[in-house]
N, C-alpha and C positions, 0 to 999 in steps of 0.2 A: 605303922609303916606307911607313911603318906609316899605319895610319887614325888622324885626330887621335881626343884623349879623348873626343869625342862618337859616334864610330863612324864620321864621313864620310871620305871619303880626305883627303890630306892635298892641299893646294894648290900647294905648292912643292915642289920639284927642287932639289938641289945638284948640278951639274956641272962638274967640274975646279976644284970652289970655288969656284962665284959658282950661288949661289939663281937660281934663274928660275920663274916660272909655269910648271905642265906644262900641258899643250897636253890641249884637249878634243877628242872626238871631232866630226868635221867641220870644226876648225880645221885640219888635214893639209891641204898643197900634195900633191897633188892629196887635196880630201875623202875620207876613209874613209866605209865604208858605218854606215848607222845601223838597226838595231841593230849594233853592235859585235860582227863572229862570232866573235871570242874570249872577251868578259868580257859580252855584252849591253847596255854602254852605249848610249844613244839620244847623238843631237846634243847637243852643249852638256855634257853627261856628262861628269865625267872618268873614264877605264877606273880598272876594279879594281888593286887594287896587285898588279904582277908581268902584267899582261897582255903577252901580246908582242906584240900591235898598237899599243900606246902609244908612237908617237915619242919620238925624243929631242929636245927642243928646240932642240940644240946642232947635230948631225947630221942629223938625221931620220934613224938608222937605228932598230933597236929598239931602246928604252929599256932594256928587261931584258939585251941583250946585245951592246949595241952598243961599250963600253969607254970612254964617256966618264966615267960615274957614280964 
């Protein structure tokens, strides 16, 4: 999940082959805290590329290590 050409993260997630929206900080069942103590995102924020608080859309487990991606 590279940052698009303008330098922001990128919007979308490929998992097991089908794109989804990744999940901002505070959209997690149950909310994450804001600021994000891994990457510093606030609410609304998508985390840093490779944070390992970033759910997986798919699972909810972590995004960086969870084996859906």
């Amino acid at each position: 999940m590279p940052p698009d050409d303008d330098g922001r993260e990128a919007e979308l997630v490929t998992v097991r082959g089908v794109t989804l929206a990744r999940l901002r900080v505070g959209e997690e069942k149950p909310p994450g805290e804001s600021p994000c103590p891994g990457c510093g995102a606030y609410y609304f924020d998508l985390h840093a590329t490779g944070c390992e608080y970033e759910p997986c859309p798919v699972c909810g487990g972590q995004l960086v290590s969870c084996g859906c991606a």
